[in-house]
Steps between C-alpha positions, in 0.01 A plus 500: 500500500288473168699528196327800292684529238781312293729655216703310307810692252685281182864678617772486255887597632822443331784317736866681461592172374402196346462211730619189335394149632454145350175509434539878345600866496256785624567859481141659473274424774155456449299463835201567694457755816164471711361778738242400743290749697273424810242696621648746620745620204799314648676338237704172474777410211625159347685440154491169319812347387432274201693532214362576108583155428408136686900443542523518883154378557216482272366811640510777284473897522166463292358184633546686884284789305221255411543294871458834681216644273233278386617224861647634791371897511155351496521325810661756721318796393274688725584191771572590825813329643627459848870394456675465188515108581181464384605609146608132425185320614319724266762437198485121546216444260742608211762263414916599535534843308727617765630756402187683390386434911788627654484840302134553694553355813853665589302876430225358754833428726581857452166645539460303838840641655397848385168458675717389822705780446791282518794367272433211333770308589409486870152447422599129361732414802846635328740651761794605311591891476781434191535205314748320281506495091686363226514565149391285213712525182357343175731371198731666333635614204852374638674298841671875499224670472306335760851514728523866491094521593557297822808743625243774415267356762720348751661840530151616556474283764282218391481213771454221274496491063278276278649382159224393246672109340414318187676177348779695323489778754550300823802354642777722322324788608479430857840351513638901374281629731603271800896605386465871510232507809591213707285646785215633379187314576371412176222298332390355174139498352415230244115612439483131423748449202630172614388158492550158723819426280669823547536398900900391371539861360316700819711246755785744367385793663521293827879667498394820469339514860187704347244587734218320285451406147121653462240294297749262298199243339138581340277749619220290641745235689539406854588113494780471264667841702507230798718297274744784396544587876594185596822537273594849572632689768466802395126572614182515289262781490186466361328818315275414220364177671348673822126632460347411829607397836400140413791529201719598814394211699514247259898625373619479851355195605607337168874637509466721198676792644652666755449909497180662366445799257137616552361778251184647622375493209537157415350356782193767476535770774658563816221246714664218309852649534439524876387134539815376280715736781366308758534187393864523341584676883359186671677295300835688476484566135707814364268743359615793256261766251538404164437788234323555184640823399220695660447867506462697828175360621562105525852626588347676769331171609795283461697702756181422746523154495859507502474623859359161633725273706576204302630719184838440566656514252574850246179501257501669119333841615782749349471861477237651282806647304639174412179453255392832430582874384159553684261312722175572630574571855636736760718444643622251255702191661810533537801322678787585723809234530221261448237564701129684445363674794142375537279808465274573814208720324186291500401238240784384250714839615553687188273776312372390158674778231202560327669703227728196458209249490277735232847562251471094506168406519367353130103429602330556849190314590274599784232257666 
């Protein structure tokens, strides 16, 4: 396929709610959505999921803008491709920017099925009609407040909830959780707010039999994770650390954790996503789909990778209703007691709402 043309839209859409973290609150999304069209009109769709500001990763909304525009646009425009695979060979030249790759690569994903005339998710080896999710809660306003959200969604039928922690907002919290849901499976994310000498306070949590404590030391650490793990027993997931397969390989040969959260995204596309699969399958690592409050498209390609083998455990892709009054697909995603049906239409499986995307588009640029 030769990629004819590339259009890239600044998107703006307001979340229901604002999502509360350590490192932040966001409530306006700012975020770019890329269309790429072969030569035959067929059209591929990807959405890149960095935030305004560098506080997940130093990516940034605008800084994907400039990647994609004056770097990555150039070198896959007018080539012709035979697999989407060959998308990262052709990236490597420009250093990390993730993010800005992923957005590009996952529409060539799409394009490809849609040239196949088959669903994405069995044209990269997934198998599953349904799969699991969970919900991801941020901080809140109150322990009540954030207790009456979680009946909310367990009634819905959740299968597993993640509660955002921070020192102050940590062990008290799960401990009133853990006393009015003794059941539920249930997680706590750190995005990195805790340091070597805060093991004595996250050794508490041991007792509240927590599926994982998520990302509990600095963004760009590996080794001293190894050290944490060693004292818990509660297992360690590591988010924020993992860009590549080698960040996989070197975690789980050094110790530093025990379950996976991969974000497309983050590790640059769905090629790298598959090789991390593989590898975490071989070596009987736990795999789950981390989200980054995405609208319908990288939503859309969450469920797809979901569908692989080794995701076993429930990932963050909630309904589109969760986030949104609106989002910019059709059918939008939504869950029954728990579970999305994988769609079986070619490509990613849902129809862009272009009415949608135009009442949110800011700036469209064509190449």
């Amino acid at each position: 396929m030769i990629i004819e043309k590339i259009s890239m839209r600044h998107m703006k859409m307001k979340m229901k709610l604002p999502f509360v973290t350590s490192f932040g609150t966001i409530q306006m999304k700012d975020f770019i959505l890329v269309e790429v069209q072969d030569e035959s009109g067929n059209i591929g769709w990807g959405e890149s999921v960095a935030f305004s500001a560098p506080t997940y990763t130093e990516e940034t909304f605008q800084t994907n803008w400039h990647i994609l525009e004056d770097f990555l646009i150039p070198l896959i425009k007018g080539r012709e491709i035979s697999h989407p695979h060959e998308v990262n060979s052709i990236f490597q030249p420009i250093r990390g920017n993730y993010m800005a790759k992923s957005a590009i690569e996952t529409a060539i994903w799409d394009l490809y099925a849609k040239r196949l005339n088959k669903p994405l998710y069995q044209v990269i080896g997934g198998k599953k009609r349904q799969i699991e999710v969970g919900i991801s809660l941020g901080i809140q306003k109150s322990i009540d407040d954030l207790l009456e959200m979680i009946k909310n969604y367990v009634e819905q039928g959740y299968k597993r909830v993640k509660v955002k922690i921070k020192p102050g907002w940590d062990v008290e919290v799960i401990r009133q959780i853990r006393h009015y849901f003794p059941q539920l499976p249930l997680m706590a994310d750190a995005n990195s707010a805790y340091r070597l000498e805060d093991v004595p306070l996250l050794k508490q949590l041991d007792d509240f039999h927590l599926m994982m404590i998520e990302q509990p030391l600095a963004h760009d650490d590996i080794v001293d994770h190894a050290l944490v793990q060693k004292e818990l027993k509660t297992p360690i997931c590591l988010d924020e650390s993992i860009h590549s397969l080698e960040d996989v390989r070197k975690a789980v040969e050094l110790g530093s954790c025990q379950i996976i959260n991969l974000k497309i995204g983050r590790v640059g596309g769905l090629g790298e996503s598959i090789k991390i699969h593989d590898f975490c399958k071989e070596h009987h690592i736990p795999l789950w789909c981390g989200g980054m409050l995405e609208a319908g498209i990288g939503r859309a390609h969450n469920v797809a990778i979901t569908t692989l083998d080794q995701f076993t455990l429930p990932g963050d892709t909630a309904a589109s209703s969760h986030y949104w009054e609106r989002d910019i697909i059709q059918p939008e995603v939504t869950v029954e007691n728990g579970w999305i049906h994988v769609p079986e239409k070619p490509g990613i499986g849902y129809e862009p709402d272009f009415e949608a995307i135009d009442s949110f588009t800011c700036h469209q640029k064509v190449f």
